[in-house]
DRENDO-1510 file (C-alpha; in Angstrom, 1 decimal, always signed):
<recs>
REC; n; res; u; v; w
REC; 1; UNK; -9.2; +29.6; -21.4 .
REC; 2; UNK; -10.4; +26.6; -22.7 .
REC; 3; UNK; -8.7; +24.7; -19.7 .
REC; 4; UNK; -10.7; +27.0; -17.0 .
REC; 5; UNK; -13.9; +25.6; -18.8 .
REC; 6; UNK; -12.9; +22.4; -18.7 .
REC; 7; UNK; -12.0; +22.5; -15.3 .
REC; 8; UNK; -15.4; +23.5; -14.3 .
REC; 9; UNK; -17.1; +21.1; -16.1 .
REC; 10; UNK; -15.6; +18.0; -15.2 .
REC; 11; UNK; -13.6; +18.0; -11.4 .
REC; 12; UNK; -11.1; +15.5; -12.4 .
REC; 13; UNK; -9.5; +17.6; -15.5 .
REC; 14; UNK; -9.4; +19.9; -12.7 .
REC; 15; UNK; -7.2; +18.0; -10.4 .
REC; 16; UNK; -5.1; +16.8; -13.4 .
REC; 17; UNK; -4.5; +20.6; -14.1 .
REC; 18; UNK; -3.5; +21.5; -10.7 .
REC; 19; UNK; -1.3; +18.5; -11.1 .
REC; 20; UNK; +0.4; +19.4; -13.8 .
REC; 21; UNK; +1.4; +23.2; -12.6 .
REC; 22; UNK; +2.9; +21.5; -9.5 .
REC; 23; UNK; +6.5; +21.9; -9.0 .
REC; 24; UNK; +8.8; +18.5; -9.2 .
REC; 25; UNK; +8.6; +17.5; -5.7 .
REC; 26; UNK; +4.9; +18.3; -5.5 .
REC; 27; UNK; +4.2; +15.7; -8.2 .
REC; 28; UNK; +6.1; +13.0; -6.3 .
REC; 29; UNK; +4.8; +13.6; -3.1 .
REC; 30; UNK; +1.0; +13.7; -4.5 .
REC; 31; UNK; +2.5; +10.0; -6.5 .
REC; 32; UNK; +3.4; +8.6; -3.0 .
REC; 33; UNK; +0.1; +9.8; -1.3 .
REC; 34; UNK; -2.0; +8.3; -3.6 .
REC; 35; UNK; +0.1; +5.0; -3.9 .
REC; 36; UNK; -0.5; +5.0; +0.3 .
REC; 37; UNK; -3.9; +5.4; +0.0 .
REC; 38; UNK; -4.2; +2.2; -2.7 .
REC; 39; UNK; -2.0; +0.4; +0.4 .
REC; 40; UNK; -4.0; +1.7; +3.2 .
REC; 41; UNK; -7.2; +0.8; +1.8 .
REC; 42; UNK; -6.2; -2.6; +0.4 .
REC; 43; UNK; -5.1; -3.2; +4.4 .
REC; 44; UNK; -8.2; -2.1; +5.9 .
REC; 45; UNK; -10.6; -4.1; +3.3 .
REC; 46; UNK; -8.3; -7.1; +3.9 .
REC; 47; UNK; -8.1; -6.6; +7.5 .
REC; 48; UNK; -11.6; -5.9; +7.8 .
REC; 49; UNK; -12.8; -9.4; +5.9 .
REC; 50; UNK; -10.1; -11.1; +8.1 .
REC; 51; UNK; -11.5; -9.6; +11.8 .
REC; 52; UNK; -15.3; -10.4; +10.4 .
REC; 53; UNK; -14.2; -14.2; +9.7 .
REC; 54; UNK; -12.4; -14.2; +12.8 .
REC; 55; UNK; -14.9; -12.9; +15.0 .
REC; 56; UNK; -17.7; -15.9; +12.8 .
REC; 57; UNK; -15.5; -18.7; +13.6 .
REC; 58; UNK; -14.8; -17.5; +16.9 .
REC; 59; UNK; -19.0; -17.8; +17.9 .
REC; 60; UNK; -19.5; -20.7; +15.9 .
REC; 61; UNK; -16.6; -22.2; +18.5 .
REC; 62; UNK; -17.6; -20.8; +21.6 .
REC; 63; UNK; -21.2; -22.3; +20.9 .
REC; 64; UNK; -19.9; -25.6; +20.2 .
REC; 65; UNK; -18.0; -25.9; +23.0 .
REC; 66; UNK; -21.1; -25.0; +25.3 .
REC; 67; UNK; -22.8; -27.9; +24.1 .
REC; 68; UNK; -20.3; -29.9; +25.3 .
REC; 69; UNK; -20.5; -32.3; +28.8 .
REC; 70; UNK; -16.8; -32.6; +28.9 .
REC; 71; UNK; -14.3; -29.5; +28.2 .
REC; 72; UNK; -12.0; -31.6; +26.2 .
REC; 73; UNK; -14.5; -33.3; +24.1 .
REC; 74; UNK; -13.9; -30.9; +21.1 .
REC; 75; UNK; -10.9; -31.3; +20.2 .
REC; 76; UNK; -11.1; -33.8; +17.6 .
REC; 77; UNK; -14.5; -32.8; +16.7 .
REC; 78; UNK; -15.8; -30.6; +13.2 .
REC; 79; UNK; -12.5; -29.1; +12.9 .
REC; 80; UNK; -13.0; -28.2; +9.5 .
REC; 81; UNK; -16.4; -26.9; +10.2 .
REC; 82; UNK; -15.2; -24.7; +13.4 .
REC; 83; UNK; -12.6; -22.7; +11.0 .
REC; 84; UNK; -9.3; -21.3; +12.3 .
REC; 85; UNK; -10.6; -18.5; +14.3 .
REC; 86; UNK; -8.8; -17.3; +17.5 .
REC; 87; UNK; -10.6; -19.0; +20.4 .
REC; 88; UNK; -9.8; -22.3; +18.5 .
REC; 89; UNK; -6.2; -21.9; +18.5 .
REC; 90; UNK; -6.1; -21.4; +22.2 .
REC; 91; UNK; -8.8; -24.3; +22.6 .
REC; 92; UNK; -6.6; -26.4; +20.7 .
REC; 93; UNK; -3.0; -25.2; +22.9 .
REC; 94; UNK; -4.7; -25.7; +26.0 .
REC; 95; UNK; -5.5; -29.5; +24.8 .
REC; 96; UNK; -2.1; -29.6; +23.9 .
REC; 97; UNK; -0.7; -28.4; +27.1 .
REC; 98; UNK; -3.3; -30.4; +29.1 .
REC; 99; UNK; -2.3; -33.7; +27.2 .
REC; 100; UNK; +1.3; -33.4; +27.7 .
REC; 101; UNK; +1.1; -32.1; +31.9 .
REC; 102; UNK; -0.5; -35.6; +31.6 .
REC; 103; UNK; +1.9; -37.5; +29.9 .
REC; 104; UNK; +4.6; -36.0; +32.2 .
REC; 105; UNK; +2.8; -36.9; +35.5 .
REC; 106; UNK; +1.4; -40.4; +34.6 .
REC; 107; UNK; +5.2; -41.3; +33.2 .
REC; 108; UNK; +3.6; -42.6; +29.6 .
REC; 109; UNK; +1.0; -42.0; +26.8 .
REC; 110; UNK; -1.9; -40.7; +28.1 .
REC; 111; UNK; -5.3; -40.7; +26.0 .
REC; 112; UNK; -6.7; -37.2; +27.3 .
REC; 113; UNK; -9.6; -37.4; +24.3 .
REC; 114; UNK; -10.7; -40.9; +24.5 .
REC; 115; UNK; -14.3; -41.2; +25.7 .
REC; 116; UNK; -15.0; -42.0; +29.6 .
REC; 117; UNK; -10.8; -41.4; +30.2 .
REC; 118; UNK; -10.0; -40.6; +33.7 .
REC; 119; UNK; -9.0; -37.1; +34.8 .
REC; 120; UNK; -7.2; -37.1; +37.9 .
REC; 121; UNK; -6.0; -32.9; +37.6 .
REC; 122; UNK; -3.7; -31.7; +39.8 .
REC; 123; UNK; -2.9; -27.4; +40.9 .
REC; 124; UNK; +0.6; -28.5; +38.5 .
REC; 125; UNK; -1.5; -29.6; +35.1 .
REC; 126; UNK; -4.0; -26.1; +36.0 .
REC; 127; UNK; -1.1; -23.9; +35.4 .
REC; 128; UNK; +0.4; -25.9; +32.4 .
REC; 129; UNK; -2.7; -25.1; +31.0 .
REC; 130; UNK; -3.2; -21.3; +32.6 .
REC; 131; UNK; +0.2; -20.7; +31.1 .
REC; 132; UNK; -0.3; -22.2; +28.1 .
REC; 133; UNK; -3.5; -20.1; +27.2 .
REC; 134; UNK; -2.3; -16.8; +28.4 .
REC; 135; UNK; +0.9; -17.2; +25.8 .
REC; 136; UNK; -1.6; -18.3; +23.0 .
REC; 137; UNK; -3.8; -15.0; +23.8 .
REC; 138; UNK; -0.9; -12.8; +23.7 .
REC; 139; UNK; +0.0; -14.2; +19.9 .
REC; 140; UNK; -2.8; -14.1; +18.5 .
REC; 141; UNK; -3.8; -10.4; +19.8 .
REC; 142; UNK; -0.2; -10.1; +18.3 .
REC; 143; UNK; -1.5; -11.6; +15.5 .
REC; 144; UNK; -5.0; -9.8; +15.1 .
REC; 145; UNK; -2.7; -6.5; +15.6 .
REC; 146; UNK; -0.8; -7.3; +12.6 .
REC; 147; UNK; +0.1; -4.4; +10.1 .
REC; 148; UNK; -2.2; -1.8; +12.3 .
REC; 149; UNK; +1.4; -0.1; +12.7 .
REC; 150; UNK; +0.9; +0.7; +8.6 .
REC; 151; UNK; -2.5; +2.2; +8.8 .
REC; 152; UNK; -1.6; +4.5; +11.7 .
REC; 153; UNK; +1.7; +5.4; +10.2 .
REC; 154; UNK; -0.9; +6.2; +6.9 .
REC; 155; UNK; -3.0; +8.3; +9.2 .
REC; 156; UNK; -0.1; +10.4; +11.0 .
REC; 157; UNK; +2.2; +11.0; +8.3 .
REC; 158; UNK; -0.1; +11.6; +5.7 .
REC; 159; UNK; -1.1; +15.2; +7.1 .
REC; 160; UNK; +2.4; +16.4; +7.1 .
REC; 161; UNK; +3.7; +15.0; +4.1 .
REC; 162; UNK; +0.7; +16.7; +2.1 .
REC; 163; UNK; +2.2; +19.8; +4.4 .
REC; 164; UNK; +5.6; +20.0; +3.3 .
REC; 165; UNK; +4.5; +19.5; -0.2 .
REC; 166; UNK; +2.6; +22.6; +0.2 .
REC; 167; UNK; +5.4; +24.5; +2.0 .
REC; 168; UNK; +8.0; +23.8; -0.8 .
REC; 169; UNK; +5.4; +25.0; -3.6 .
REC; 170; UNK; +4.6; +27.7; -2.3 .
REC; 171; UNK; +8.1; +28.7; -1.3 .
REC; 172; UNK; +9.2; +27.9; -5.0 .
REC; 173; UNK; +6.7; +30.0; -5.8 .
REC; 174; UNK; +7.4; +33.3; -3.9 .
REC; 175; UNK; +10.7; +32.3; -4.8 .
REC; 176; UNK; +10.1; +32.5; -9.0 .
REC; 177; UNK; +8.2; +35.6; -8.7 .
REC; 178; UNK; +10.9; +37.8; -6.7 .
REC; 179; UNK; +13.8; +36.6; -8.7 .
REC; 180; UNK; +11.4; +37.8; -12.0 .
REC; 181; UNK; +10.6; +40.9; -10.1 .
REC; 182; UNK; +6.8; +40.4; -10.9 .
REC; 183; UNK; +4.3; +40.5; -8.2 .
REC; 184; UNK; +1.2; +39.9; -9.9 .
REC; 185; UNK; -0.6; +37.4; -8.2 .
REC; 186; UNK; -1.6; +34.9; -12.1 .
REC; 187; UNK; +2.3; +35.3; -12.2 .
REC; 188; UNK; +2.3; +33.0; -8.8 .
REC; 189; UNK; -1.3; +31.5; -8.6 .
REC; 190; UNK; -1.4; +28.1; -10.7 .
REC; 191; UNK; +2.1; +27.1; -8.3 .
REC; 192; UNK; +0.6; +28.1; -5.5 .
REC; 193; UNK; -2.8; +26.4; -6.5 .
REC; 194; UNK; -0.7; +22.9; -7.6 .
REC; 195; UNK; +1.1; +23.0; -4.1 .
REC; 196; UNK; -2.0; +23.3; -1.9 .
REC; 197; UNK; -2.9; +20.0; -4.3 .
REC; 198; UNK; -0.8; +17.9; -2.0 .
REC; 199; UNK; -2.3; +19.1; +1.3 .
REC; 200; UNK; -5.7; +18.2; -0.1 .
REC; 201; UNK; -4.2; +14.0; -1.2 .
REC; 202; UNK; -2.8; +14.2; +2.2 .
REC; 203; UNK; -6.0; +14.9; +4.3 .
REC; 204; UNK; -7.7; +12.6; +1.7 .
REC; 205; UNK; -5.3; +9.2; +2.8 .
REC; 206; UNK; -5.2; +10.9; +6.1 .
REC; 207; UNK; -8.9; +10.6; +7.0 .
REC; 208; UNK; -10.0; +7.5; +6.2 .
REC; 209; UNK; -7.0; +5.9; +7.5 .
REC; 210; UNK; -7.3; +7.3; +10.5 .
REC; 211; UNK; -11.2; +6.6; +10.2 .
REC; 212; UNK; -10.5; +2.7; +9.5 .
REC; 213; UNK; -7.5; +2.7; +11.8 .
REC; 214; UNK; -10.0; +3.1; +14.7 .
REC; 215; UNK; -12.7; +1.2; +13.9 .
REC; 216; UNK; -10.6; -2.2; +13.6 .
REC; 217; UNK; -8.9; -1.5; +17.0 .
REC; 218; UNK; -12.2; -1.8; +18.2 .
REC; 219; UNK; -12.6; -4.6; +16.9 .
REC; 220; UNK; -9.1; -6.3; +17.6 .
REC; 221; UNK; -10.5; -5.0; +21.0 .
REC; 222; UNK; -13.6; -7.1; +21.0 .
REC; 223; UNK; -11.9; -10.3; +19.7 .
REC; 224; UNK; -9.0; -10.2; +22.2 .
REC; 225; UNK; -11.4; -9.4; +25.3 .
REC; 226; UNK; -13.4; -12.6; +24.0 .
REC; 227; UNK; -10.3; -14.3; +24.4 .
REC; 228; UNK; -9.8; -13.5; +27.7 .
REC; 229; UNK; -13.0; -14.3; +29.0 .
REC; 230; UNK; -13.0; -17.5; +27.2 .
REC; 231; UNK; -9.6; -18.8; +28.4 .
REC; 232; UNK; -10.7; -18.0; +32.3 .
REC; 233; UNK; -14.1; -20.1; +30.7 .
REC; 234; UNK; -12.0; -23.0; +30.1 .
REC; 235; UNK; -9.8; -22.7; +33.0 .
REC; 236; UNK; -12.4; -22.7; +35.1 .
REC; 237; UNK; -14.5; -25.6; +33.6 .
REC; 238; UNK; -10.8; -27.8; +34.4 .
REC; 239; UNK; -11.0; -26.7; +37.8 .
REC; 240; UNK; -14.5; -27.9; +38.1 .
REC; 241; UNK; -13.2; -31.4; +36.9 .
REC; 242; UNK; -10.2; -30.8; +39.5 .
REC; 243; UNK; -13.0; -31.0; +42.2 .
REC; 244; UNK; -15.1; -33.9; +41.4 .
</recs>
């Protein structure tokens, strides 16, 4: 009796009750829900910080690069002050791939980022460099992507996990009470009471998983679209230079 008035007075002594008159599988499943949900929100915080600095970087590049007069200019410019975000990386491949269409077709070393340096672009060094920043997109929407495979997995199996718990403890149950030919329903409640326990963890990891699960594929979304639209940017700023 004293249990029921704890219960009521504090939730948590509550849970811990139902807890404990769960059967042996209920108690591990509830263990590896709640051990997903420390994982699943650990990913989305981390995840979340990662796609904010991302998406910062990202705008302080894409401004940079505007100010620019020449498309190659920024490449060896505040590098440290740009940060590592995604529209960098395929900047930086694109210089890369530029430089060395160069080096190919002028037969030596060829000083792409020196100041005043001669561009003489050709349709070949274009698609060294369309190529070169399509692959680069592709990775790092791979990249951005990374681990989303968890927090879905969290989201989808959660539910049904929480389920089966519930299934098996209340079959147990039913089970117990015919074998001891009693039918009153305190004789079955607190098992039936600590397997509907694991339905309720699973909803609770389910949720906000699924919750969090969506609202960084709209941002993975956002970045790799930005991406897109800034690689055709560049491109097209080389084919300008192509036509002088």
């Amino acid at each position: 009796m004293w249990m029921a008035d704890l219960t009521g007075l504090w939730p948590m002594a509550g849970v811990m009750f139902v807890f404990g008159q769960s059967n042996f599988a209920g108690k591990i499943i509830v263990v590896l829900l709640f051990v997903g949900s420390i994982l699943a929100w650990t990913l989305m915080v981390t995840k979340l910080k990662h796609l904010h600095d991302a998406r910062a970087s990202s705008e302080r590049f894409l401004a940079a690069y505007r100010k620019e007069s020449h498309p190659v200019l920024l490449y060896r410019k505040d590098r440290k002050r740009l940060g590592e975000g995604p529209l960098r990386t395929v900047y930086e491949k694109a210089c890369q791939a530029l430089g060395a269409a160069l080096d190919a077709s002028e037969g030596m070393s060829f000083d792409l980022f020196s100041q005043g340096a001669p561009l003489t672009l050709s349709d070949r060094h274009i698609r060294s460099v369309q190529n070169a920043v399509d692959r680069t997109v592709a990775d790092q929407a791979l990249l951005l992507e990374n681990h989303m495979g968890l927090l879905a997995t969290a989201a989808s199996t959660a539910p049904f996990l929480g389920l089966l718990g519930t299934v098996w403890g209340v079959m147990e149950s039913f089970g117990s009470m015919s074998s001891a030919g009693a039918a009153l329903l305190s004789e079955v409640a607190p098992g039936i009471s600590g397997a509907l326990l694991t339905t309720v963890v699973g909803l609770l990891v389910a949720l906000p998983s699924s919750i969090g699960y969506n609202v960084l594929s709209d941002q993975i979304r956002r970045l790799t679209v930005s991406m897109d639209n800034y690689a055709q940017e560049l491109v097209a700023d080389l084919e300008r230079l192509q036509l002088r």
